[in-house]
C-alpha positions as CSV (number, residue, x, y, z in Angstrom):
1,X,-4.0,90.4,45.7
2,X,-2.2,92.0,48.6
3,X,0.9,90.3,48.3
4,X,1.1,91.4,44.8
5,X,0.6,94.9,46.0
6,X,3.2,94.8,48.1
7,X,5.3,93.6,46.0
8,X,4.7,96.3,43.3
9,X,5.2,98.8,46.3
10,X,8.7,97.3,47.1
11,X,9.6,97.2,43.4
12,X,8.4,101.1,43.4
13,X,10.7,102.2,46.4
14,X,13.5,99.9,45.4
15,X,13.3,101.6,41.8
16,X,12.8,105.0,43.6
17,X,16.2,104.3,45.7
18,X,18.5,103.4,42.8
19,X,17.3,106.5,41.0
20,X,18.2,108.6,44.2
21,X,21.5,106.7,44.3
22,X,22.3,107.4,40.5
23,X,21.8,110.8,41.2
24,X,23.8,111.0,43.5
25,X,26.5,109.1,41.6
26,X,26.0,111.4,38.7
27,X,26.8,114.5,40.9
28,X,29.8,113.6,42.8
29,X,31.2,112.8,39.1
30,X,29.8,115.8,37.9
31,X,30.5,118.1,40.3
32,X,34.6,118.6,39.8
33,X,33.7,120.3,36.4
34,X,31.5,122.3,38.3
35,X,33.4,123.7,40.9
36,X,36.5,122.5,39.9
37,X,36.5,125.1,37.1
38,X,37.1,128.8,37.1
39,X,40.6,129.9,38.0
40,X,43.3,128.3,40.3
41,X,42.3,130.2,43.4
42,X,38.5,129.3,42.6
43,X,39.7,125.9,42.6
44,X,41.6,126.1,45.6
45,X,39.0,127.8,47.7
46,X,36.2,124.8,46.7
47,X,39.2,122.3,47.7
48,X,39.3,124.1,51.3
49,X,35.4,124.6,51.5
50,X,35.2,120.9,50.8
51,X,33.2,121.5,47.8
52,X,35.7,119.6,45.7
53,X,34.8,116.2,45.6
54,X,36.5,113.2,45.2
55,X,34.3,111.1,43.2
56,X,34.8,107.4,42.2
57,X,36.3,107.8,38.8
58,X,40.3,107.9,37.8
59,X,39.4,111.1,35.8
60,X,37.7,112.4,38.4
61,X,40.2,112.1,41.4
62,X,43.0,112.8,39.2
63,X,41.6,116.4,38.3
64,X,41.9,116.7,42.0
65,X,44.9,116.2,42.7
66,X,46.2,118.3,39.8
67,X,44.6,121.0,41.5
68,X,45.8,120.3,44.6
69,X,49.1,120.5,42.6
70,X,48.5,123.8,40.7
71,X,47.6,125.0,44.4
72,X,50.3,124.2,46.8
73,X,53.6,125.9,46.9
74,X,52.0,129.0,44.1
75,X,51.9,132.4,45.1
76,X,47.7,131.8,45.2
77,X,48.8,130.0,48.2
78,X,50.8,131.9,49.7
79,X,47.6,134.6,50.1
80,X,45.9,132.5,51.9
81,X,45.3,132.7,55.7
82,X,47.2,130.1,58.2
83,X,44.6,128.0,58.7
84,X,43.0,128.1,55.1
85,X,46.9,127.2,54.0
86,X,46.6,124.2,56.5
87,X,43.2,123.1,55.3
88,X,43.9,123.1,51.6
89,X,47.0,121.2,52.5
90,X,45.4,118.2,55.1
91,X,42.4,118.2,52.2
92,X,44.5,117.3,49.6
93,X,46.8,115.0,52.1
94,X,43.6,113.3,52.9
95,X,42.8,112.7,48.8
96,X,45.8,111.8,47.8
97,X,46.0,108.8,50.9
98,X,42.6,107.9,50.1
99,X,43.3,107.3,46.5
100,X,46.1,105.8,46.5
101,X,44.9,103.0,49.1
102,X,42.2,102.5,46.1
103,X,43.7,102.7,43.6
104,X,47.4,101.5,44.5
105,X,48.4,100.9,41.2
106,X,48.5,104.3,39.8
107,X,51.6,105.7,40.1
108,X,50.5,109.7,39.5
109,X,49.0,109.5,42.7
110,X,51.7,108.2,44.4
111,X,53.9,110.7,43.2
112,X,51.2,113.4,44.1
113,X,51.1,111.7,47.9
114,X,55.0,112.2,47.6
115,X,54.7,115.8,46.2
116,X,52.1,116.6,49.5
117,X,54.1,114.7,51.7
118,X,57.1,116.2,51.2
119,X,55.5,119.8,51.1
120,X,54.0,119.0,54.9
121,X,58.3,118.0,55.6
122,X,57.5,114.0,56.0
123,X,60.2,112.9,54.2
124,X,59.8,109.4,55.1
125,X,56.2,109.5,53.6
126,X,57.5,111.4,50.5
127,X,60.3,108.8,49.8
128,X,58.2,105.8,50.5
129,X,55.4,107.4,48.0
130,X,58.4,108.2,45.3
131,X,59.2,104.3,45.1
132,X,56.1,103.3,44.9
133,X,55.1,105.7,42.2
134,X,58.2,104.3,40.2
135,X,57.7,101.2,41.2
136,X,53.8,101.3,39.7
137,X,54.9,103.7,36.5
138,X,58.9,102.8,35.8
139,X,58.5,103.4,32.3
140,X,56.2,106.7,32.0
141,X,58.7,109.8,31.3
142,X,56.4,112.4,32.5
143,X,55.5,111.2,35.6
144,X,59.1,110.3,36.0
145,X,60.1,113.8,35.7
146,X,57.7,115.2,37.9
147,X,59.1,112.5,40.4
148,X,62.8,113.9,40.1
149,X,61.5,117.5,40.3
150,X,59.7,116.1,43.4
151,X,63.2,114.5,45.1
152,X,65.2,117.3,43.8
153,X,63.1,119.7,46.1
154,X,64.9,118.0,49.2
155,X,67.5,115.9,47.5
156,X,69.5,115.8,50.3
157,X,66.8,114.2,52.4
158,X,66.7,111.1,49.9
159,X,66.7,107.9,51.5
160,X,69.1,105.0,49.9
161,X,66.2,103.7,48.6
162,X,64.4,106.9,47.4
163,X,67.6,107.3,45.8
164,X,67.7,104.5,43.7
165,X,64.5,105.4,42.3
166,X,65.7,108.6,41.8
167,X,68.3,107.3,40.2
168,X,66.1,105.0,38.0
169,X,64.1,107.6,36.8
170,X,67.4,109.8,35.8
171,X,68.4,106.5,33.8
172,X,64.9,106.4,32.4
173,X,64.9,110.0,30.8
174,X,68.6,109.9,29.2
175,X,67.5,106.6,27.5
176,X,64.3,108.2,25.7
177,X,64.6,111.2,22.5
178,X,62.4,113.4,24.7
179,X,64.0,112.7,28.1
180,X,67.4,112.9,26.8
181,X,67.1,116.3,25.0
182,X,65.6,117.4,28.5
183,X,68.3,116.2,30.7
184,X,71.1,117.1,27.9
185,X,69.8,120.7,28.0
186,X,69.7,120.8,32.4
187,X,73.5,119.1,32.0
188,X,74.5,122.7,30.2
189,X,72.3,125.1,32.3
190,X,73.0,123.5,35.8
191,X,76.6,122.4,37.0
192,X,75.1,121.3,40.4
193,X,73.4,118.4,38.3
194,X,76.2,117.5,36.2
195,X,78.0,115.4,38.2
196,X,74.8,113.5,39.4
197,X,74.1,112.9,36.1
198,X,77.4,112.0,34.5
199,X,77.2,108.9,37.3
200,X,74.2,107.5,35.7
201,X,75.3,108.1,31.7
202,X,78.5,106.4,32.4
203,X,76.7,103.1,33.4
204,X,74.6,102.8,29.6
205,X,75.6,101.3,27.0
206,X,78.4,102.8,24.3
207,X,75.7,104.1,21.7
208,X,73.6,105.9,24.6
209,X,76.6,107.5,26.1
210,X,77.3,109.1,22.3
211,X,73.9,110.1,22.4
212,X,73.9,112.0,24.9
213,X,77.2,113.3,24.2
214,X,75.2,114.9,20.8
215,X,72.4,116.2,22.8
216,X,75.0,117.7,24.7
217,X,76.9,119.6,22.3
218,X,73.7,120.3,20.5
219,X,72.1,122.2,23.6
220,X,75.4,124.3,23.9
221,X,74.9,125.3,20.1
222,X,71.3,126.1,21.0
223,X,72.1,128.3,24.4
224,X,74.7,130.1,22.1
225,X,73.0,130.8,19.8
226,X,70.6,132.5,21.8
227,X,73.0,134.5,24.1
């Protein structure tokens, strides 16, 4: 009799433990829509209060580091006091190292580590995070072009090997409809990039050179046509 009370009282804890536990779960998932909604300073200030949590799901952490990304380097930033500025920035630092060694495989939070990394002036840290992010996502235009916006921020502080994945992800974009049309259009509007890529267009094959050629001549018809 008593050992089957106890072990109905160890079943009732045990059951009363996981339910604490999914609780729990179910509010650190939770909570980002929570306080991670509002407007881009509300988001900001739960980031710096610590409020913000990281949670377990992709989703989850993602939506963190897109706010740390709508955060840092906007003028909402640049309201903030010294120290808030520095703990927004080690906070989403912190995230963006903790994901990654997770979830190593995803290559927006790699380039997000690189995007932080090179906002803090570690270079090293940025290029190392922008090879690994194309390295993990060589074939996803989007986060390829947040990646050359990323190196382009300090493209002079490109490593050789930061610059081949730059250089990978330039090749990417002029071989895709929606990359090329992109990079046509920043061939026309800036002359500082033409050269850069020119290098990379002259090393496709014959039919992708043409192409680009079009989008070319196309985006001139288009700014004229709007001057």
């Amino acid at each position: 009799m008593k050992s089957v009370f106890l072990q109905s009282a160890v079943m009732v804890v045990f059951g009363l433990f996981l339910s604490v536990a999914a609780a729990a779960a179910l509010w650190q998932e939770s909570s980002p829509y929570i306080s991670g909604s509002g407007t881009v300073t509300d988001r900001m200030r739960n980031i710096i209060n610590g409020t913000r949590e990281l949670g377990m799901a992709t989703k989850t952490q993602q939506g963190l580091l897109k706010d740390c990304q709508a955060s840092i380097g906007t003028f909402a930033e640049a309201y903030l006091t010294p120290d808030d500025r520095g703990v927004l920035r080690q906070n989403c630092l912190n995230a963006a190292k903790t994901i990654v060694a997770a979830t190593p495989a995803s290559s927006y939070s790699w380039a997000l580590l690189a995007y932080l990394s090179g906002r803090e002036g570690d270079f090293k840290a940025r290029d190392d995070a922008l090879i690994m992010s194309e390295a993990t996502g060589p074939s996803e235009l989007w986060i390829a072009d947040l990646r050359i916006k990323i190196a382009e921020m300090s493209l002079d502080k490109l490593s050789d090997d930061g610059r081949k994945a730059y250089d990978a992800d330039l090749r990417l974009m002029v071989q895709g409809r929606v990359g090329l049309a992109s990079i046509a259009k920043r061939y026309v509007d800036d002359p500082a990039f033409r050269e850069r890529i020119t290098g990379i267009v002259e090393t496709l094959p014959p039919q992708n050179q043409a192409w680009f050629v079009q989008n070319v001549r196309s985006a001139v018809a288009q700014k004229g046509a709007t001057q």
